[in-house]
SERO-4910 file (N, C-alpha, C, O; in steps of 0.05 Angstrom, whole numbers):
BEGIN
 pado doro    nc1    nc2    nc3   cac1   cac2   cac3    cc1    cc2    cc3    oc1    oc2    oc3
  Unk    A    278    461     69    267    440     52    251    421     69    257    411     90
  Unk    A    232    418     57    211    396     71    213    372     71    230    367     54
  Unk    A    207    352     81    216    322     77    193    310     89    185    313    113
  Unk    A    178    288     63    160    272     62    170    247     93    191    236     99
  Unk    A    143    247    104    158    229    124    133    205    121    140    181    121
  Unk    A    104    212    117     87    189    116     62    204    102     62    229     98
  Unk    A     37    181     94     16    180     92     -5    168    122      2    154    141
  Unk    A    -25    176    117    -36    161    138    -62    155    127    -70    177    118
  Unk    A    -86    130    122   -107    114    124   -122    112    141   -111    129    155
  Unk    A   -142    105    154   -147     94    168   -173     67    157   -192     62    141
  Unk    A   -157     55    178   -173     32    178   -192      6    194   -183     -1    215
  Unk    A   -211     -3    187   -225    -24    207   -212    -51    224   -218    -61    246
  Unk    A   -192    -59    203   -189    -83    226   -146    -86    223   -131    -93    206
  Unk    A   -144    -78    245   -115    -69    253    -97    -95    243    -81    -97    224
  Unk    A   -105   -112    261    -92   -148    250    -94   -147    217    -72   -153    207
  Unk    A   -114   -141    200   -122   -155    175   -110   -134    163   -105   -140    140
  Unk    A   -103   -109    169    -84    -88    151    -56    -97    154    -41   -102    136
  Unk    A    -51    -98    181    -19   -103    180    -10   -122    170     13   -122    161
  Unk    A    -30   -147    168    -17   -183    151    -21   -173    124     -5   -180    106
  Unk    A    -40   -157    119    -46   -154     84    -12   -139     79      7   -148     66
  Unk    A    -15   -116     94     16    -95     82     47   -107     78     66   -101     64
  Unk    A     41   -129    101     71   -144    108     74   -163     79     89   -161     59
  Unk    A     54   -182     86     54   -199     65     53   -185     37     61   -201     20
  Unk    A     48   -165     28     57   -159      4     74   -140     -7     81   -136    -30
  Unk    A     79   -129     16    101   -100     15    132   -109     38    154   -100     35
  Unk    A    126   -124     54    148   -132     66    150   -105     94    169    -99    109
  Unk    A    121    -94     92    121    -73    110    116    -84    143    102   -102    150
  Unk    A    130    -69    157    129    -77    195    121    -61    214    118    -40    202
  Unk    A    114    -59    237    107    -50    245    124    -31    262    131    -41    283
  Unk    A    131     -7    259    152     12    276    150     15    295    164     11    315
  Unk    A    119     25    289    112     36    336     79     25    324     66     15    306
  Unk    A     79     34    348     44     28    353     37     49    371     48     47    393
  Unk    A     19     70    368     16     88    396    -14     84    402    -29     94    385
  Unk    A    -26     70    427    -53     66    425    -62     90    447    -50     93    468
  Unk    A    -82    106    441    -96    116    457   -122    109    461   -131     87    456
  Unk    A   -141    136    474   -174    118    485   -185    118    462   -200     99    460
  Unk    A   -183    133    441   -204    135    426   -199    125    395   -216    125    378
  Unk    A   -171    116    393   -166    111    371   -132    104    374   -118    115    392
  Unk    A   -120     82    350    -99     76    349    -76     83    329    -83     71    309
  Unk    A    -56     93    325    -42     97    308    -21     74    304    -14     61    324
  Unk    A    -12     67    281      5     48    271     27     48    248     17     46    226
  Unk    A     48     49    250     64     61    233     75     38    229     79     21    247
  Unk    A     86     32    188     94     17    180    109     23    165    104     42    150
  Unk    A    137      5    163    155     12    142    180    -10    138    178    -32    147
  Unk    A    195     -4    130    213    -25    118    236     -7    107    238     17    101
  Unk    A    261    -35    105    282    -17     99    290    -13     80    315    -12     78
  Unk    A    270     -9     51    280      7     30    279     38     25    290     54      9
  Unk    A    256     42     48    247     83     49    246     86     76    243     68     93
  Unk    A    250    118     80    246    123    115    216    132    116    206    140    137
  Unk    A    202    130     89    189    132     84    156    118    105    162     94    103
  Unk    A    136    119    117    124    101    124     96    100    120     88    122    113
  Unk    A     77     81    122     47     88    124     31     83    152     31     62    164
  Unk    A     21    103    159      5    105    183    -14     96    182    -25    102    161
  Unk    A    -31     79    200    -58     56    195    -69     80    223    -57     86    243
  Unk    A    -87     84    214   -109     98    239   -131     84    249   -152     84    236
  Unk    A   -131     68    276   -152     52    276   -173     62    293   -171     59    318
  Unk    A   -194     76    282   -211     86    302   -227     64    319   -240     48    306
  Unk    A   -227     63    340   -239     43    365   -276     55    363   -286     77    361
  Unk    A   -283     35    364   -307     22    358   -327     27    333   -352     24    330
  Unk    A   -306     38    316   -316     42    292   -324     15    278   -310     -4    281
  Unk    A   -349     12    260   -357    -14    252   -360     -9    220   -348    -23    204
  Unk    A   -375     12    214   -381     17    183   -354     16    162   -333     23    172
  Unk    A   -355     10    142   -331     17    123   -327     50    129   -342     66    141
  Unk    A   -302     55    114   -302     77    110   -309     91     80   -304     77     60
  Unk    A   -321    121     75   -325    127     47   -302    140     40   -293    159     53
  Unk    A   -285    128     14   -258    131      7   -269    157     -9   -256    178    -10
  Unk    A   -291    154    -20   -303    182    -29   -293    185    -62   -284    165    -72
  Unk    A   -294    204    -74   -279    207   -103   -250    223   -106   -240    227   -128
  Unk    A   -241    230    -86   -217    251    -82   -184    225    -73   -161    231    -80
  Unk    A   -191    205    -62   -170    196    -56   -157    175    -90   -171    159   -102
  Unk    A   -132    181    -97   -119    157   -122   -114    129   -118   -127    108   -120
  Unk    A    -87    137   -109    -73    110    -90    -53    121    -77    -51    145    -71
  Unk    A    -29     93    -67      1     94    -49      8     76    -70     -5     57    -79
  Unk    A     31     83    -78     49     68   -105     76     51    -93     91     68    -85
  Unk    A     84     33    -89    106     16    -84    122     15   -112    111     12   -134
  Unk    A    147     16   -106    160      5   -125    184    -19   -126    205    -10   -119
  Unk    A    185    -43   -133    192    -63   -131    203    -75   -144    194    -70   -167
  Unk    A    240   -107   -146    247   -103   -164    241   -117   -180    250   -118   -203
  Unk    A    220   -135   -170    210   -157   -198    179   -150   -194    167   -163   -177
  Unk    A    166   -134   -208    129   -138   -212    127   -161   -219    111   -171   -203
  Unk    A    134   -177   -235    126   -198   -248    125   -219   -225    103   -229   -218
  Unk    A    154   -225   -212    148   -240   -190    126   -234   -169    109   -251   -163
  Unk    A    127   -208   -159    105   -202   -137     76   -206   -145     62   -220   -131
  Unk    A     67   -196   -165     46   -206   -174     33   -233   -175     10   -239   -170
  Unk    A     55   -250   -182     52   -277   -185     48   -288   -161     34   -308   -160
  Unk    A     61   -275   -132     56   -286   -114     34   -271    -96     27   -280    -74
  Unk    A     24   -251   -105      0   -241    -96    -26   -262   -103    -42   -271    -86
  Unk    A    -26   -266   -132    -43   -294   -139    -49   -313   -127    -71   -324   -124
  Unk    A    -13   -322   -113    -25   -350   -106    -27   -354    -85    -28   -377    -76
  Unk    A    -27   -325    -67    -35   -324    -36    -67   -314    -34    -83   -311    -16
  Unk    A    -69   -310    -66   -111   -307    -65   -115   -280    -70   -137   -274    -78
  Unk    A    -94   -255    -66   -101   -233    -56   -113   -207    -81   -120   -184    -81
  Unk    A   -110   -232   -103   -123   -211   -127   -116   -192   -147   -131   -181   -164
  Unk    A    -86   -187   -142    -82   -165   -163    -90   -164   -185    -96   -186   -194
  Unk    A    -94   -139   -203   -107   -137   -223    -88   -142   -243    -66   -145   -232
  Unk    A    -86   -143   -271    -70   -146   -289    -48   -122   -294    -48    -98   -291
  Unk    A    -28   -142   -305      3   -131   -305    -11   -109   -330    -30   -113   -344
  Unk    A      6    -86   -328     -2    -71   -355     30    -64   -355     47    -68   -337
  Unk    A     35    -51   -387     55    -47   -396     56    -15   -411     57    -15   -436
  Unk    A     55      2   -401     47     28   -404     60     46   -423     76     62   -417
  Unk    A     52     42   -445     68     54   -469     60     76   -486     58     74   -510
  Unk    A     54    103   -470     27    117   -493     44    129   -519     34    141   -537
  Unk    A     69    124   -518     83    131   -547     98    117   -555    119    125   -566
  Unk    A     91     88   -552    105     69   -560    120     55   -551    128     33   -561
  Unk    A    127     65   -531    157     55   -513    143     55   -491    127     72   -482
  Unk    A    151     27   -478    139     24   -442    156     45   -427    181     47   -428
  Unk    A    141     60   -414    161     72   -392    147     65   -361    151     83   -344
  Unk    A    133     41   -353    130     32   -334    115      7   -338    104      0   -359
  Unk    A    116     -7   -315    107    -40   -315     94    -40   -292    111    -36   -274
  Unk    A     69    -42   -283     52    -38   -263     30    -59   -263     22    -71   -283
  Unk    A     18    -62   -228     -8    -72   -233    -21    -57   -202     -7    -46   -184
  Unk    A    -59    -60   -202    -64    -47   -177    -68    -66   -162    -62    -89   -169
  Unk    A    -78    -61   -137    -85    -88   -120    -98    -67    -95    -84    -48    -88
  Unk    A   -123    -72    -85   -136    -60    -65   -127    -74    -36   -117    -96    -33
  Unk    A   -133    -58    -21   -121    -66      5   -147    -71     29   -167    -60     20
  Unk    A   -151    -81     48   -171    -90     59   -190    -74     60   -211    -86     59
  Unk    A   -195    -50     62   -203    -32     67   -215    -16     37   -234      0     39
  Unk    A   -204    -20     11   -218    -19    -12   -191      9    -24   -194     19    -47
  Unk    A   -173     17    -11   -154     35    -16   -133     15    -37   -125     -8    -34
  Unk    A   -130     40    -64   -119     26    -88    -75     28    -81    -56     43    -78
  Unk    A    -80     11    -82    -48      5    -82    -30      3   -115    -33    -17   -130
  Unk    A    -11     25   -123      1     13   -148     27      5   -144     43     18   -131
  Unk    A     32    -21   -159     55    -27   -156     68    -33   -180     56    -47   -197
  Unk    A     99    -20   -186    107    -13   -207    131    -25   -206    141    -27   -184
  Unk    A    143    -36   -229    171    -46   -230    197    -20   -219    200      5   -221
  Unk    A    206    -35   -213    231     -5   -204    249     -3   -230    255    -19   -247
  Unk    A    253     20   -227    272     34   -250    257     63   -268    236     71   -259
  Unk    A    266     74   -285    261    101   -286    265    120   -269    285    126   -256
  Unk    A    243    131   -271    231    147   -258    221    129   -217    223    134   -194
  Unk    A    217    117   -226    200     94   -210    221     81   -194    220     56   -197
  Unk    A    244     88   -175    258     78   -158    250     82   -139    261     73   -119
***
């Protein structure tokens, strides 16, 4: 049996990913492995062993093209309502709470929020499906 261990990103500015992830996911920094040509960065926290890998390629300047193939990374959390609220009033933008009901009945409470780098983040109330 296989076992999900991470995603990996990469991104332009190493400081401005890790304050964005922490501050809204409560994510840290595990290791850091720097080499010549590029840096790896692993983040995580103690609700999953789960983690996300930040790839910082060294002297890279352009954005990157997220292209049409990438979705998102989904968090699940136990108050959306609260986190949201405090995504607001740290400036950071999330998009509107939706209440996802296509047969009537909510079966999730979500909103998105992009991450420095323009990668879609969903974050969903915990419960269901969605722990």
């Amino acid at each position: 049996m296989a076992k999900y261990i991470h995603s990996m990103i990469r991104v332009l500015d190493e400081a401005r990913s890790v304050e964005f992830y922490d501050r809204c996911f409560g994510l840290k920094v595990a290791e850091r492995l720097d080499f010549d040509k590029f840096t790896l960065v692993y983040l995580s926290n103690g609700e999953s062993e789960t983690e996300l890998e930040l790839t910082v390629n060294k002297g890279r300047t352009e954005p990157y093209d997220l292209g049409d193939g990438y979705g998102h990374v989904a968090f699940s959390v136990d108050d959306v309502d609260a986190l949201h609220a405090r995504l607001e009033a740290d400036g950071l933008v999330p998009r509107k709470l939706v209440d996802f009901a296509p047969g009537g009945d909510v079966i999730a409470r979500f909103f998105f929020i992009e991450d420095p780098d323009g990668y879609e983040i969903e974050v969903l109330q915990r419960g269901g499906r969605y722990r």
